[in-house]
N, C-alpha and C positions, 0 to 999 in steps of 0.2 A: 435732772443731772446735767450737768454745763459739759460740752465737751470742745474744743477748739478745732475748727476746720478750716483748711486754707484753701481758699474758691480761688485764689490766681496771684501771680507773681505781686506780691509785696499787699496782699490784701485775705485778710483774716479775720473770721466772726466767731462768736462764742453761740451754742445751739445748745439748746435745749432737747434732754435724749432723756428716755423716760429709763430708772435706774434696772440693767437688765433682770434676770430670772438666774438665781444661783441652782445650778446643776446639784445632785447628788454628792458627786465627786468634784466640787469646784467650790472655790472662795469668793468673796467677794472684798476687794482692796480697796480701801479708803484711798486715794491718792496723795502723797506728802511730796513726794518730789519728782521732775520727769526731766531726765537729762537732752537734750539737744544734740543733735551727732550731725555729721555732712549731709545726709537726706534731709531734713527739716530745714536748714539752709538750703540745698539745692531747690527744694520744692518753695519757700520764698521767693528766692531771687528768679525762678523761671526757669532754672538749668533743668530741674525736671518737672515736666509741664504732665501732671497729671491731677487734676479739679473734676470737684471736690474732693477735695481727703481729709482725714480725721489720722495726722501722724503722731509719734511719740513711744519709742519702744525701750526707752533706760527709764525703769518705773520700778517706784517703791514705795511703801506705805503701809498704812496699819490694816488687819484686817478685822472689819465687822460683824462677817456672814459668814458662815461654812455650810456646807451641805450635808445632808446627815450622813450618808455614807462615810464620811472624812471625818466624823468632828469625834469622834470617841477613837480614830487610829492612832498608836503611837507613833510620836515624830511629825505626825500631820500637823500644819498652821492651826494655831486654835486662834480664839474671837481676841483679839488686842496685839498679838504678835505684832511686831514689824517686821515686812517680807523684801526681799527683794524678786522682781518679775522677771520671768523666764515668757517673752509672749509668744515666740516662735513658735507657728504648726509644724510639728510635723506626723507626717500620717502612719508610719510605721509600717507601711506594705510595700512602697516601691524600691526599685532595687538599690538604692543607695542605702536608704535606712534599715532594710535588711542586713547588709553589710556592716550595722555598725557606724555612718558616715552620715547620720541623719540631719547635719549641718547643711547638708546638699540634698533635700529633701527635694524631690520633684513635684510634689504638690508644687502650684503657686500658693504662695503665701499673702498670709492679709485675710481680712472680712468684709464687712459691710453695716454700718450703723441701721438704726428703723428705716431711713426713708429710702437707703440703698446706695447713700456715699460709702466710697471707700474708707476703709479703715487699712492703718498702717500702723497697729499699732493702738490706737488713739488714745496714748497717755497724757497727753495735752485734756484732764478733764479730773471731774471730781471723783472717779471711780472705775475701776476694770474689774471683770468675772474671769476669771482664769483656772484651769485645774489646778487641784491643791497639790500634785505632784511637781507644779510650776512657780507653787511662791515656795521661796528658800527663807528661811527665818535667818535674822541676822542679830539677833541678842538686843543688846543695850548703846549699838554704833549708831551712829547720828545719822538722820533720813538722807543727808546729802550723799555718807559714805554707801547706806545701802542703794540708791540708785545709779551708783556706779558700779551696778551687779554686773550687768550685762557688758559694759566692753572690758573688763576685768577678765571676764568668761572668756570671751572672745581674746584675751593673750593670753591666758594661762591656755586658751586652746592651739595656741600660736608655739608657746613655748614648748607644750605636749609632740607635737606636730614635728617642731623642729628637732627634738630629742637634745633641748640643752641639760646638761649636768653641773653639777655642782663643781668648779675649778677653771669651769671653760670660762675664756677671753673670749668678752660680746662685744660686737659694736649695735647700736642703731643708727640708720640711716632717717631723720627724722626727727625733730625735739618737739613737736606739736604733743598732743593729749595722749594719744596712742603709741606715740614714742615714749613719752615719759612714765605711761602704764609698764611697760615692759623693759623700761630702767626699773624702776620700783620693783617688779617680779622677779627681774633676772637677777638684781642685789638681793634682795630676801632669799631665789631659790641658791646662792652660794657660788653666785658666778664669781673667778680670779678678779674680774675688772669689768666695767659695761663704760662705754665712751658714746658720746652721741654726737651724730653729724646730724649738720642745718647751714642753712646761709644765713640764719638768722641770727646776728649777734646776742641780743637781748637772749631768746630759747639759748642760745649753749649757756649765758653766763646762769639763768636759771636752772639750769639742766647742772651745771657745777655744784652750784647750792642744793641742789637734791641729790648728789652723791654720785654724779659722774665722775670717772676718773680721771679722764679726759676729753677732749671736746676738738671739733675741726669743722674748718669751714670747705666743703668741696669744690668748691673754687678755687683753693689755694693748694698748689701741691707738694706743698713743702708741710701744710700741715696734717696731709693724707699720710705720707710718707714717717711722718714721726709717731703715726699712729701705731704704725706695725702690721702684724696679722693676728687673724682672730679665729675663734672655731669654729662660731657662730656669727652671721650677721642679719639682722635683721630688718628689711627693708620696710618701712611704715610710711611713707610718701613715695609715694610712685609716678615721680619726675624724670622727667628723659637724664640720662645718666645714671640714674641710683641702680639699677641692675648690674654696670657695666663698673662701678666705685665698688658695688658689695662682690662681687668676682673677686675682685682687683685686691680687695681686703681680705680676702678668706687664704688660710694658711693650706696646704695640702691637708685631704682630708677634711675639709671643715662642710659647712654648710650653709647657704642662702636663704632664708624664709622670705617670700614675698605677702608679704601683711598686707600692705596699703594698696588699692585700688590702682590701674595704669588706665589710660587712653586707650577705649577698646581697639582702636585704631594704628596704636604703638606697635612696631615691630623692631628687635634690636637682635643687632646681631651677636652671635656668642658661639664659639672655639670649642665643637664638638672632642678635639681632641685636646684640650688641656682640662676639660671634663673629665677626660678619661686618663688620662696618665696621672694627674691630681686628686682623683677619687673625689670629686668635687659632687655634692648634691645639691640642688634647687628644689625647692619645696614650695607648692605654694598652698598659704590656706584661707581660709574663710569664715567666719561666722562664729558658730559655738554649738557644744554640747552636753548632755545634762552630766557626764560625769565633771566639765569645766567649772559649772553651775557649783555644784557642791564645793570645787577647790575654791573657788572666788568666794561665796555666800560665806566659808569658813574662814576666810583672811580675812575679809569686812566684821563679821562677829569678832574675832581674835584681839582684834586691831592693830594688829601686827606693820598696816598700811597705813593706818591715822595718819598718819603725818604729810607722808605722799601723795594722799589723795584730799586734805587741806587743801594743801598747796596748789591743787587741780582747779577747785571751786572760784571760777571768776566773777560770777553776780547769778543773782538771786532776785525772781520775779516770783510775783502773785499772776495763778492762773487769769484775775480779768486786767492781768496790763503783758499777756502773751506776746500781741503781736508788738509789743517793745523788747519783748525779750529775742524774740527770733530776729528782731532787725538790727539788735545790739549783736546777736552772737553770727550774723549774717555777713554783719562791714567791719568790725573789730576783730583783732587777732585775740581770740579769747582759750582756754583750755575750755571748760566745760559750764555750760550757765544752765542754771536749776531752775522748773517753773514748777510751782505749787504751793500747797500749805507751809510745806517746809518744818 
């Protein structure tokens, strides 16, 4: 079984891994498609220097194998489903996951291939064993829309988080892939309006064509200000400023989701008392969880996002031209590029 490992900045082999041992309670996933997200970038370009790794964690595909335990449950993955992957460990004892919060699971996360590289993941290959509790069946949606299972998950678990409703005025801060997921979620869950900020001309005029209502460039404060206020705002690039623009944008009462990543190093300042006289909440979240899993898994079957998530797909690689694919979605401003069967 081929599986793609990146040994160091801008340098990547294809290895041969002998196809694992399906558990009991576990399937075995053909691989069709494995999305690319900022880790797979970072870990090319050098930004995160951790060799050899085996990355790729937005995976979907057919499934072959089921273990006996699973294969006569109902609702379980049967042999030809298309799944979307759920790869995330979490252990269920520590005290996060006890709480219910097992997106902050304290295990470290990750495996280990046979010879004891790291694994991230390692969707970057022809095949992943995973518990049947963790492939979501996604109908008759096309392989590309099921591997946008997991960061799907990850803003319906944003939106969950944030407590948006049906009428509330959103903004997103952010037109990139993760912004435009949660334009697409927050228009489907019935939000009044979603607007999206970027500097990025081309992303807002895209972001219009996908159903923003409006659109601003933060740099420009005439067109922050035309924007208004919102209920919700949703921070998805975490650039100096964007905390201190989604305050600024939130109506009394509303609320800040911080989605996207900051410079662990970032410190910004913020007006404990207009916090508090504003009723203003900051929220921040991370990752995903398995009831996220089900709402995403069921909009990708539905197809309620077809279109949306179209629109996402910027190229498409076969697993033995990988390392073209990570160096196209590494130096290009791309939404999302697909590596596998397809």
């Amino acid at each position: 079984m081929k599986v793609a490992v990146v040994t160091g900045p801008e340098a990547v082999e294809l290895r041969d891994e002998p196809e694992p041992r399906v558990g009991a309670d576990e399937v075995f996933v053909e691989v069709g498609a494995c999305g690319l997200c900022t880790m797979e970038r970072r870990l090319f370009l050098g930004e995160k220097r951790i060799y050899p790794v085996a990355p790729g964690h937005e995976v979907a595909g057919r499934v072959t194998k089921v273990g006996e335990a699973v294969a006569e449950l109902p609702g379980s993955p049967k042999v030809g489903d298309t799944v979307t992957v759920d790869l995330l460990t979490r252990c269920g004892t520590c005290s996060t996951c006890r709480r219910g919060r097992s997106a902050l699971c304290k295990r470290p996360q990750g495996g280990t291939l046979s010879d004891g590289t790291i694994s991230f993941g390692a969707g970057l290959s022809e095949g992943v064993v995973v518990k049947a509790v963790q492939a979501h069946v996604t109908g008759s949606a096309p392989i590309g829309h099921a591997a946008m299972g997991e960061p799907l998950a990850c803003v319906v678990h944003s939106l969950r988080l944030g407590g948006m409703r049906a009428g509330d005025r959103v903004a997103v801060i952010g037109a990139g892939y993760m912004g435009r997921l949660h334009l697409a979620l927050a228009r489907h869950r019935g939000a009044a309006a979603v607007g999206m900020i970027d500097v990025s001309r081309s992303r807002l005029d895209e972001a219009r064509t996908a159903g923003a209502a409006w659109t601003a460039d933060p740099t420009r404060p005439d067109e922050l200000e035309a924007a208004g206020k919102h209920d919700i705002v949703f921070v998805t690039a975490g650039a100096p400023g964007a905390l201190e623009t989604a305050v600024d944008l939130c109506d009394d009462g509303g609320t800040v989701v911080l989605y996207g990543a900051f410079p662990k190093e970032m410190a910004v300042p913020v007006l404990p008392d207009a916090i508090h006289h504003r009723e203003l909440s900051i929220v921040g979240v991370y990752s995903q969880e398995p009831e996220d899993w089900r709402e995403a898994a069921g909009l990708i079957a539905s197809g309620a996002l077809a279109a949306d998530l179209d629109a996402l797909v910027s190229a498409r690689y076969s697993l033995e031209n990988v390392r073209e694919a990570l160096k196209f979605a590494a130096t290009t401003p791309v939404y999302r590029v697909l590596v596998g069967a397809l």
